[in-house]
ChimeraX commands (.cxc) that place a marker at each C-alpha (Angstrom):
marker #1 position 20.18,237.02,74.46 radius 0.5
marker #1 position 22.91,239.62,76.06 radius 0.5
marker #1 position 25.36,238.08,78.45 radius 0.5
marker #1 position 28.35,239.94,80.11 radius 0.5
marker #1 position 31.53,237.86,79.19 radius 0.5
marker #1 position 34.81,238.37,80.82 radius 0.5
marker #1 position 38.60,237.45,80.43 radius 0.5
marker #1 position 40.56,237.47,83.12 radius 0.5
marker #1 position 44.44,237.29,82.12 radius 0.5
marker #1 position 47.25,237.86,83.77 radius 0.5
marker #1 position 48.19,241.55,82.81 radius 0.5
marker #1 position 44.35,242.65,82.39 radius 0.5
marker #1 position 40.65,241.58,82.71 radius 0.5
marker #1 position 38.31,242.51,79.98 radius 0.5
marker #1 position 34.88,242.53,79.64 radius 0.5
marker #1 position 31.83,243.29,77.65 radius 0.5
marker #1 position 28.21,242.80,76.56 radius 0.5
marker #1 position 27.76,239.76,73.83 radius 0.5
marker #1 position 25.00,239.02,71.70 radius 0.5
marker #1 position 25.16,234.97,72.45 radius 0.5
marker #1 position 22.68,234.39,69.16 radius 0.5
marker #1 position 25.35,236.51,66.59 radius 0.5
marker #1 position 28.67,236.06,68.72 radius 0.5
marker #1 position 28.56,240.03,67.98 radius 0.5
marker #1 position 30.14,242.55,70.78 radius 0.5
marker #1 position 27.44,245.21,71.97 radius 0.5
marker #1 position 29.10,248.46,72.70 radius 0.5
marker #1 position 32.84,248.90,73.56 radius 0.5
marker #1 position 34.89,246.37,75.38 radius 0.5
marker #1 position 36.30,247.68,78.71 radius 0.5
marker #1 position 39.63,246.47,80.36 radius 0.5
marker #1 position 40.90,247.19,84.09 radius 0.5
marker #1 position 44.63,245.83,84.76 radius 0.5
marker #1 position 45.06,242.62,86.90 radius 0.5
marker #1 position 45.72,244.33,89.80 radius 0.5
marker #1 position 48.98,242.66,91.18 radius 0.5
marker #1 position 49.67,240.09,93.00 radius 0.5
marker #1 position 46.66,238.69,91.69 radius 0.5
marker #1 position 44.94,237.21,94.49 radius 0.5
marker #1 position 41.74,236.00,95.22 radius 0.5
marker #1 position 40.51,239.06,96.28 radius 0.5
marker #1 position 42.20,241.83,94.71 radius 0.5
marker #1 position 41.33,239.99,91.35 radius 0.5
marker #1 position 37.26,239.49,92.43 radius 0.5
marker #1 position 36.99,243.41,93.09 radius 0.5
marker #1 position 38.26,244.37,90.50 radius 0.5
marker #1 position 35.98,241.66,88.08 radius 0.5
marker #1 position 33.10,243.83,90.50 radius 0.5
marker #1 position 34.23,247.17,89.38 radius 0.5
marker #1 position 34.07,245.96,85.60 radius 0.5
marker #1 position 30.77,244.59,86.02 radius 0.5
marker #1 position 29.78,248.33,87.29 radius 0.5
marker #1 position 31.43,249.89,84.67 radius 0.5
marker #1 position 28.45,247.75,82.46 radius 0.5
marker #1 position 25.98,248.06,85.34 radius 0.5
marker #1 position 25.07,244.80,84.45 radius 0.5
marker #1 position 22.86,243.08,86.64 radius 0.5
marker #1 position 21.93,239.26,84.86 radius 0.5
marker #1 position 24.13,236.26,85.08 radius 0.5
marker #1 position 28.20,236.25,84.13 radius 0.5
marker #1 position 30.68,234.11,82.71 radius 0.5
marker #1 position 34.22,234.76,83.29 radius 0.5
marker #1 position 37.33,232.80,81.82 radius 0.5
marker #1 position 40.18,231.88,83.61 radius 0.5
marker #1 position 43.72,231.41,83.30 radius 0.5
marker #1 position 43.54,227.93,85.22 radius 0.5
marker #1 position 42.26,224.28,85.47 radius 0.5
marker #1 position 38.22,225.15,86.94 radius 0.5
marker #1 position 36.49,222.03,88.31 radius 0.5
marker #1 position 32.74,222.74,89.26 radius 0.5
marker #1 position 34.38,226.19,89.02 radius 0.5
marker #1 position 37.39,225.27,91.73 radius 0.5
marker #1 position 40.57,226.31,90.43 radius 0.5
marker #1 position 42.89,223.29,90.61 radius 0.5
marker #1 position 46.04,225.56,89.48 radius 0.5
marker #1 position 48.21,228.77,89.12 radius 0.5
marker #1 position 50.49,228.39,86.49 radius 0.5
marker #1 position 50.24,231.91,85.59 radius 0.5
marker #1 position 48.42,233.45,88.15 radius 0.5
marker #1 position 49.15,234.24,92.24 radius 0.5
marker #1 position 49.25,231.04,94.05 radius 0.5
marker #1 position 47.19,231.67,96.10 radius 0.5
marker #1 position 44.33,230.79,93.84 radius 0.5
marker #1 position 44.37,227.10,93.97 radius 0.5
marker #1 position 41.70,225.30,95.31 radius 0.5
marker #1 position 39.89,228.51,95.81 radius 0.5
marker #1 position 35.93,228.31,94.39 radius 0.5
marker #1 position 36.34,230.87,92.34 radius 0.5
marker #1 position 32.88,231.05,90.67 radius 0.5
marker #1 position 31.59,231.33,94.72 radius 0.5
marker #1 position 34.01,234.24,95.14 radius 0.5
marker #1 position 32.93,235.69,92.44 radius 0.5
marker #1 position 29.19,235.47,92.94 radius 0.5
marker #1 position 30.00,236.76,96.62 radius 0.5
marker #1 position 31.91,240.26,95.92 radius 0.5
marker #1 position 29.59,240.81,92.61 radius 0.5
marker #1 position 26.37,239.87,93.86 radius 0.5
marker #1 position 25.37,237.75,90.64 radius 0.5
marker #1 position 25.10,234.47,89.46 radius 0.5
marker #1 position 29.19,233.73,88.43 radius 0.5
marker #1 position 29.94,230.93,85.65 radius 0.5
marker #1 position 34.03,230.29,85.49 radius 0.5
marker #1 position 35.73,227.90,82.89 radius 0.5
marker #1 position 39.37,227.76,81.76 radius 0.5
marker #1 position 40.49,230.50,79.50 radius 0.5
marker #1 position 40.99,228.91,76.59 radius 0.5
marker #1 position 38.23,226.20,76.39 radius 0.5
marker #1 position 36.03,230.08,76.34 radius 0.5
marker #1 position 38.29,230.81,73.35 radius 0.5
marker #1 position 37.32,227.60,71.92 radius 0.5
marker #1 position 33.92,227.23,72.61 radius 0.5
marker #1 position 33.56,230.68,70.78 radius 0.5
marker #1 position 35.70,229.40,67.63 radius 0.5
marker #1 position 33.58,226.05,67.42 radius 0.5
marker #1 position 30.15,228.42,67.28 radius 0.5
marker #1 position 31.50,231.40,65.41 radius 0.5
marker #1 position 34.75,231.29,64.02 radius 0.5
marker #1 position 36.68,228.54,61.75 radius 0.5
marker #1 position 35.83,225.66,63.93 radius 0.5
marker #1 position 32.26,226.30,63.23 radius 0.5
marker #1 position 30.25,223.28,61.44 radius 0.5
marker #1 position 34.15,221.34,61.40 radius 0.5
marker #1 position 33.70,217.66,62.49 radius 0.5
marker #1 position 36.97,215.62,63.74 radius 0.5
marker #1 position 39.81,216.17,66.38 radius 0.5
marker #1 position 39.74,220.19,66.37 radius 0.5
marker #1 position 42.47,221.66,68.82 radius 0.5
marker #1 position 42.93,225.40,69.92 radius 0.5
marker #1 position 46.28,226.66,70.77 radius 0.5
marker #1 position 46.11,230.20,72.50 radius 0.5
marker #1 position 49.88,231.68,72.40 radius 0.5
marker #1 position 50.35,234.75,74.94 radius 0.5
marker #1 position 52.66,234.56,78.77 radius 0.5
marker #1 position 51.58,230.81,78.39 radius 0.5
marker #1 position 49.74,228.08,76.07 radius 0.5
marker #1 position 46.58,227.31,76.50 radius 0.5
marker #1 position 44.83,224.60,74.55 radius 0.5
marker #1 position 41.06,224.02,73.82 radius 0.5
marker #1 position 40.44,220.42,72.59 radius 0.5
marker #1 position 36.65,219.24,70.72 radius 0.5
marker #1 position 36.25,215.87,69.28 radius 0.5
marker #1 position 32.76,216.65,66.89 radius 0.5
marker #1 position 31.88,219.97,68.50 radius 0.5
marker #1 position 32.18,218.66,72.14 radius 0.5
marker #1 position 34.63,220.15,74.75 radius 0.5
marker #1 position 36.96,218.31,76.58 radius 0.5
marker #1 position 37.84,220.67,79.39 radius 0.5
marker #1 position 40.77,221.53,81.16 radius 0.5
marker #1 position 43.39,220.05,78.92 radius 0.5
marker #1 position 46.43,222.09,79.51 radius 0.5
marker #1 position 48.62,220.47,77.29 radius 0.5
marker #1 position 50.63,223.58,76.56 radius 0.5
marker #1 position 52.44,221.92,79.88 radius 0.5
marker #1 position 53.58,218.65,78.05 radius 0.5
marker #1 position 57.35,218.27,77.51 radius 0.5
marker #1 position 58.99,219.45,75.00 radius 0.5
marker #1 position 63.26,220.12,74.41 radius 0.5
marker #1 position 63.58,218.90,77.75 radius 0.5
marker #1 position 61.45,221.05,79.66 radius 0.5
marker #1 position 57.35,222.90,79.51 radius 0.5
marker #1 position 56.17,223.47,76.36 radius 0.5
marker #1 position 55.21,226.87,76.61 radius 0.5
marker #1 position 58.63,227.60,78.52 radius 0.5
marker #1 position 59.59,226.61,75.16 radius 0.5
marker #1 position 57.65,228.16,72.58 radius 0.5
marker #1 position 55.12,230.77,74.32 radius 0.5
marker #1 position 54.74,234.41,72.85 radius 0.5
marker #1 position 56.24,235.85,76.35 radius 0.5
marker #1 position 59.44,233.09,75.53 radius 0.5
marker #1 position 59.68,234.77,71.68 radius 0.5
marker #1 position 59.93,238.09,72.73 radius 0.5
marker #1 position 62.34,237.47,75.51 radius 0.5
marker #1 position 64.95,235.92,73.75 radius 0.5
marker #1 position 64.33,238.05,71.06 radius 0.5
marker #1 position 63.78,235.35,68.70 radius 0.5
marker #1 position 62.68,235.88,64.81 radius 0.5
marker #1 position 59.28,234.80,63.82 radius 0.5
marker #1 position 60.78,232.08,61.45 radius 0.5
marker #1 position 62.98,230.86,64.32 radius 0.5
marker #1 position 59.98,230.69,66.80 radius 0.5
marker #1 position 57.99,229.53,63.87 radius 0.5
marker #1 position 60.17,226.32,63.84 radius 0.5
marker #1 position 59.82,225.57,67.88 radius 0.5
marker #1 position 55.93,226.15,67.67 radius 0.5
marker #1 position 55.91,223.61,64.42 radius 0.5
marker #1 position 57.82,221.10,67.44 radius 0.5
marker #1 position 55.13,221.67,69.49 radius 0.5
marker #1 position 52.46,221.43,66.92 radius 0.5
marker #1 position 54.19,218.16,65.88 radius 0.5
marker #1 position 54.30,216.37,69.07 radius 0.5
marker #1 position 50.20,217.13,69.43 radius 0.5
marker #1 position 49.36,215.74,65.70 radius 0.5
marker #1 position 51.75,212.44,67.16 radius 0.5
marker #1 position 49.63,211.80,70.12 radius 0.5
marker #1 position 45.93,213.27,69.08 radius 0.5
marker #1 position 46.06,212.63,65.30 radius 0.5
marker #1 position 44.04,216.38,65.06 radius 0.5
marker #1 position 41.92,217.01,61.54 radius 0.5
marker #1 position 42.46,221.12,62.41 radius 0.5
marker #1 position 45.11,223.39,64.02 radius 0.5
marker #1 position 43.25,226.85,65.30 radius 0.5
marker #1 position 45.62,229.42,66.19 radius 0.5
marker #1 position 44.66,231.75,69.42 radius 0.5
marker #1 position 45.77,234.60,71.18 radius 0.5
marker #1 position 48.24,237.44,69.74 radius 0.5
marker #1 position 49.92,235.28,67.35 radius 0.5
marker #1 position 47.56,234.49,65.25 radius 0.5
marker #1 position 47.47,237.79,63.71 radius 0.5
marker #1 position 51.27,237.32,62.79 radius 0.5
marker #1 position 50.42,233.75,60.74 radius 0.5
marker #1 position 51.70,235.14,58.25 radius 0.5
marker #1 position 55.22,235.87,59.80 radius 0.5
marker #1 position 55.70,231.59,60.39 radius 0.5
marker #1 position 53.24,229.87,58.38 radius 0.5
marker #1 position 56.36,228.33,56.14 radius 0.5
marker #1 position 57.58,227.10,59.11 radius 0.5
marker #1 position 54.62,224.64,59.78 radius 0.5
marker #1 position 55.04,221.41,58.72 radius 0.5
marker #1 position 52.17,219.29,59.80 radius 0.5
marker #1 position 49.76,217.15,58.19 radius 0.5
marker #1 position 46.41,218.79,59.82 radius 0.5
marker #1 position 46.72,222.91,58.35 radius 0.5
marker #1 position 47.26,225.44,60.81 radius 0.5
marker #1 position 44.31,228.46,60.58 radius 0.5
marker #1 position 44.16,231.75,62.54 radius 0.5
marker #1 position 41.10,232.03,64.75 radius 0.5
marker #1 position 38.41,234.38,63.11 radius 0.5
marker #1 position 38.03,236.11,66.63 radius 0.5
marker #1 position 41.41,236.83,67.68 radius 0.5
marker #1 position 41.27,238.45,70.91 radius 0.5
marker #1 position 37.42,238.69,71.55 radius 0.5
marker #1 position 36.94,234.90,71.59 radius 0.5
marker #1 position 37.55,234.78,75.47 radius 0.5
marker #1 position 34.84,237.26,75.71 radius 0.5
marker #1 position 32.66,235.50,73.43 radius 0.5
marker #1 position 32.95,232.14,75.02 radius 0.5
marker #1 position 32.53,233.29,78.72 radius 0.5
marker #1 position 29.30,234.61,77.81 radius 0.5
marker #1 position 28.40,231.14,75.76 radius 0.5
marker #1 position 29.32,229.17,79.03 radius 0.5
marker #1 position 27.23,231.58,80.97 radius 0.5
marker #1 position 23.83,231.35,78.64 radius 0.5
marker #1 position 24.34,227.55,78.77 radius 0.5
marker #1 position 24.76,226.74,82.62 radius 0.5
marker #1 position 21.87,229.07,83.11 radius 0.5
marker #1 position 19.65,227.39,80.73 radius 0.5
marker #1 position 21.09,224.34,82.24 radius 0.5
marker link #1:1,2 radius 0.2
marker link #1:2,3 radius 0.2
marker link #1:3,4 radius 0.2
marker link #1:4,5 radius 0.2
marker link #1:5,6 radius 0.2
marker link #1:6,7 radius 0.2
marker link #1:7,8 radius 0.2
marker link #1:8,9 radius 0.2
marker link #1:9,10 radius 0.2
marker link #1:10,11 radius 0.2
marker link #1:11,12 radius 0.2
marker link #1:12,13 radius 0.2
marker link #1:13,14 radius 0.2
marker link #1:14,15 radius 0.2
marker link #1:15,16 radius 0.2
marker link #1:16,17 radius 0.2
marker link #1:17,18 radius 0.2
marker link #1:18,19 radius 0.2
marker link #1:19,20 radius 0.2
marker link #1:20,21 radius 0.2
marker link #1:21,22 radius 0.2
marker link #1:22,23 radius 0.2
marker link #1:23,24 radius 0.2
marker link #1:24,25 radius 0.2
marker link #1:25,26 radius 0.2
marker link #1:26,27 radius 0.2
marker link #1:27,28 radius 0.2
marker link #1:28,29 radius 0.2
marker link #1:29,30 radius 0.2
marker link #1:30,31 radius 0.2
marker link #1:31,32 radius 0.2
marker link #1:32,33 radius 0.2
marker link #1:33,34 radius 0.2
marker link #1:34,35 radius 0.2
marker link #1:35,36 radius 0.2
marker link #1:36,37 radius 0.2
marker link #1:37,38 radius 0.2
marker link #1:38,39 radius 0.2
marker link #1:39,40 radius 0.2
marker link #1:40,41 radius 0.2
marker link #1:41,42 radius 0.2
marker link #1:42,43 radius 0.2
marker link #1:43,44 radius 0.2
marker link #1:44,45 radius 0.2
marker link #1:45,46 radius 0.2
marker link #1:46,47 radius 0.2
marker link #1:47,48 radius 0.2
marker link #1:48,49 radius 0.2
marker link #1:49,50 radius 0.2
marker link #1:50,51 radius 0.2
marker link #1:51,52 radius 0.2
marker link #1:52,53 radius 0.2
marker link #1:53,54 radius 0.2
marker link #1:54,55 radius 0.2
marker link #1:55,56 radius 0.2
marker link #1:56,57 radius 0.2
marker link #1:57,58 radius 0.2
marker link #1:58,59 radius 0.2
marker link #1:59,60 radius 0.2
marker link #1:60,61 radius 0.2
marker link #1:61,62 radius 0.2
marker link #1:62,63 radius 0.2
marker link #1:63,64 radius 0.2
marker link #1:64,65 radius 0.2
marker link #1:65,66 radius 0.2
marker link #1:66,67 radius 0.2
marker link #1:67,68 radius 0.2
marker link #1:68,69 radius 0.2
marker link #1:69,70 radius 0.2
marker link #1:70,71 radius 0.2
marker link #1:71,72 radius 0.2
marker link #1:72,73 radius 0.2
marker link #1:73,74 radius 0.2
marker link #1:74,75 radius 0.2
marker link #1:75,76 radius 0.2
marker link #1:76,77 radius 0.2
marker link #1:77,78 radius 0.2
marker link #1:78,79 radius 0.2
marker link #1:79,80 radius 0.2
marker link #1:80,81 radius 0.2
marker link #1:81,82 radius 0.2
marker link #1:82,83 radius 0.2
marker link #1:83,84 radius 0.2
marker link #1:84,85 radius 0.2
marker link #1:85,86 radius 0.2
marker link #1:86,87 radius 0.2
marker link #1:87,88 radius 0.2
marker link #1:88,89 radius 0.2
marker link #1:89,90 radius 0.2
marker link #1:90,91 radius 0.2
marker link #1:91,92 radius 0.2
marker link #1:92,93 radius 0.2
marker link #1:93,94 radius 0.2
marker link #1:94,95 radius 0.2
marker link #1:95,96 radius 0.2
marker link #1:96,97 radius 0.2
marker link #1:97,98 radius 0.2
marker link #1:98,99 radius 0.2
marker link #1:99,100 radius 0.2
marker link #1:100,101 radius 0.2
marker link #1:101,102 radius 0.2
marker link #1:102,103 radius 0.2
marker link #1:103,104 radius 0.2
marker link #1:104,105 radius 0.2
marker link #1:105,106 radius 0.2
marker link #1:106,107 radius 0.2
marker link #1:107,108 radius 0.2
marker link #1:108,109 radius 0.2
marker link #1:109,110 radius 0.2
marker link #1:110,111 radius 0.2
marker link #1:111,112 radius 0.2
marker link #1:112,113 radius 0.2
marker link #1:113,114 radius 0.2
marker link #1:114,115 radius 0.2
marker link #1:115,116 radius 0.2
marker link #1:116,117 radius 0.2
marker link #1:117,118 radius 0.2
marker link #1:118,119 radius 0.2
marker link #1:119,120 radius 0.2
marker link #1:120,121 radius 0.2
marker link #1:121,122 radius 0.2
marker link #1:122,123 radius 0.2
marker link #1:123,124 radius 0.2
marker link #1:124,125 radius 0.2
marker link #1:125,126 radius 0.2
marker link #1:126,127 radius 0.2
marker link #1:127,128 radius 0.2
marker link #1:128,129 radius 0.2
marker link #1:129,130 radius 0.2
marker link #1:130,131 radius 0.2
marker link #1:131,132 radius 0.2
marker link #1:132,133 radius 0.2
marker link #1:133,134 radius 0.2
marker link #1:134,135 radius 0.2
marker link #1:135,136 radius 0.2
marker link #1:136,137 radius 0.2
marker link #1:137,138 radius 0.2
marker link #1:138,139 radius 0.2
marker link #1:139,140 radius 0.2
marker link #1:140,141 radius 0.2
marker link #1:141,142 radius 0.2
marker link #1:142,143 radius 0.2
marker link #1:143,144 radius 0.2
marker link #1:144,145 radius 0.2
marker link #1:145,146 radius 0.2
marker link #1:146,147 radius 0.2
marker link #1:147,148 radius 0.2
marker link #1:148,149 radius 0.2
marker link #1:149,150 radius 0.2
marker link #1:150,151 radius 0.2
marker link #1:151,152 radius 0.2
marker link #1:152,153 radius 0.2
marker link #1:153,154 radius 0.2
marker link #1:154,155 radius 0.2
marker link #1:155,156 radius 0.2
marker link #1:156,157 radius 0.2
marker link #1:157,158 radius 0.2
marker link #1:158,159 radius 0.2
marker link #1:159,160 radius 0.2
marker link #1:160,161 radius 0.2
marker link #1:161,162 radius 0.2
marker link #1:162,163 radius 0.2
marker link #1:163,164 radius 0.2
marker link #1:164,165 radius 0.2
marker link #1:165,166 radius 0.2
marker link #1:166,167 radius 0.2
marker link #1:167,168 radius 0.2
marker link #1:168,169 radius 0.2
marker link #1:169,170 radius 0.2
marker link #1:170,171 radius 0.2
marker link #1:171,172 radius 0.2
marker link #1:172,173 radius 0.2
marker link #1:173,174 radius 0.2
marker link #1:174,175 radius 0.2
marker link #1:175,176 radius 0.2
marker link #1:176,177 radius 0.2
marker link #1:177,178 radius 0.2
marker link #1:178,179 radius 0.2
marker link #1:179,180 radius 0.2
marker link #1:180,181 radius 0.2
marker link #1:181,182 radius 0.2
marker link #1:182,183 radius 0.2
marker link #1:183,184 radius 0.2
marker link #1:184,185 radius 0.2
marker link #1:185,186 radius 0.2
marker link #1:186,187 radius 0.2
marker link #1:187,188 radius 0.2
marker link #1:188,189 radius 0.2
marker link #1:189,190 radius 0.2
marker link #1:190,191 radius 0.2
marker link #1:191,192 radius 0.2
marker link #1:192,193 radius 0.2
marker link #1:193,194 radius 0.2
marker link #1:194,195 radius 0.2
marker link #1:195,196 radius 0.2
marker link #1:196,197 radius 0.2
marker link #1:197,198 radius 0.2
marker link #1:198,199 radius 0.2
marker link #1:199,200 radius 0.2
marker link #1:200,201 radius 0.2
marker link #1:201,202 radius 0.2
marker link #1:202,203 radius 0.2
marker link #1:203,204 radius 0.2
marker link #1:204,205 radius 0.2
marker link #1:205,206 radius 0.2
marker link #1:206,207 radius 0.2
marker link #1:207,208 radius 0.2
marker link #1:208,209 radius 0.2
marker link #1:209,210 radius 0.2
marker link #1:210,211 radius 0.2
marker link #1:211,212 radius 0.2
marker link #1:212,213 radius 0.2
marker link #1:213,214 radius 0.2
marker link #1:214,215 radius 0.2
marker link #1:215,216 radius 0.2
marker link #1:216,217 radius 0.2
marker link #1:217,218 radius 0.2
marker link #1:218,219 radius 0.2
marker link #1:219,220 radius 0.2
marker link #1:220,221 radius 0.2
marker link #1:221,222 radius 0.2
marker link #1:222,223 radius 0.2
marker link #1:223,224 radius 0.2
marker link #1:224,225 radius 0.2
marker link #1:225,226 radius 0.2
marker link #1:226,227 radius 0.2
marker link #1:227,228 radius 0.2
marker link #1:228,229 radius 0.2
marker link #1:229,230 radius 0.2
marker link #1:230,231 radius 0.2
marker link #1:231,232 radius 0.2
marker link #1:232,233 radius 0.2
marker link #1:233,234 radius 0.2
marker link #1:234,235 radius 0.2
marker link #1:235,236 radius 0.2
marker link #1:236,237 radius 0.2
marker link #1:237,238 radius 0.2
marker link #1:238,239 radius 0.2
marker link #1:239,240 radius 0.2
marker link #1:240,241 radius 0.2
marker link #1:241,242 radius 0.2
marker link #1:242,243 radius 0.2
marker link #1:243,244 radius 0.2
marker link #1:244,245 radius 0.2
marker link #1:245,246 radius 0.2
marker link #1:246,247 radius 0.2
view
């Protein structure tokens, strides 16, 4: 089946056609910029003018940089304000004219990992990390999704983990990847102390750059790369999508 799937981050949204029986992109991927501030609905008209670009017409899934409850966001922390407690998969469906299926950002990541990538077939405590402006985490406990578990705001140092150890922190202070490396294996630590995790899956930018910090990781469960990289927010949008409507 072909479902459009669509990111929506905070510098861009992105978007394209997935084959939800291979995981496979059809066709290019297309990106507009978040248009900024990101409100309600600056961001839905411009998630209509990608769905154009595809002149798609069927069913969508979108993920979002936010806690979604029966597709309510219940927070902003990287995204205009404005958007809490607005129904965003309503909004959606409203300004696009199609059915609208909206999940957290990085439980689409993970849901795509778990099917196609290097959580596929794994059993256990499996735990997603997406590294970019913020940390998102996807958590599955023998293939099943626990949604909306934001732990990349837990404590850490003394203040929020991903004010701590994010990508967007690393490149602001200009930090070495062996110096980051050794925050992120903090951060990586204090998850293995209170989830006991059998896999580490690595999200987002940084996974790519493993390499670069890999002898900095010191935990007991191994830390692996994500086979789709970027795509997986695509890839799991789409997923959620096929399944709510077959649901």
């Amino acid at each position: 089946m072909q479902m459009l799937g669509v990111d929506i981050g905070g510098s861009g949204i992105k978007g394209c056609l997935v084959d939800t029986e291979t995981g496979e992109l059809i066709g290019e991927r297309h990106r507009i910029a978040t248009p900024q501030p990101a409100t309600p609905a600056a961001v839905a008209h411009t998630l209509k003018a990608l769905v154009e670009h595809f002149q798609w017409k069927g069913p969508i899934g979108c993920g979002f940089p936010a806690i979604i409850h029966n597709g309510i966001a219940k927070s902003a922390a990287n995204i205009d304000k404005s958007w809490v407690e607005t129904d965003a998969a309503h909004l959606f469906a409203d300004v696009t004219g199609l059915p609208c299926h909206v999940l957290n950002d990085a439980d689409a990541a993970g849901l795509a990992e778990m099917r196609f990538g290097t959580g596929r077939d794994r059993k256990g405590v499996i735990i997603l990390i997406t590294v970019g402006t913020g940390i998102g985490t996807a958590v599955f406990v023998n293939g099943q999704l626990l949604p909306n578990t934001e732990l990349g705001h837990l404590m850490l140092e003394g203040m929020v983990a991903e004010h701590y150890c994010s990508d967007a922190v690393r490149k602001r202070e200009d930090l070495s990847w062996s110096r980051w490396g050794k925050r992120f294996n903090k951060y990586l630590a204090r998850l293995e102390f209170l989830f006991s995790p059998d896999l580490f899956i690595l999200g987002g930018g940084s996974a790519a750059k493993l390499d670069k910090f890999i002898d900095r990781i010191e935990t007991r469960a191994p830390l692996v790369a994500a086979a789709n990289l970027n795509q997986a927010g695509i890839i799991g949008a789409a997923l959620f999508a096929e399944a709510r409507q077959e649901g």
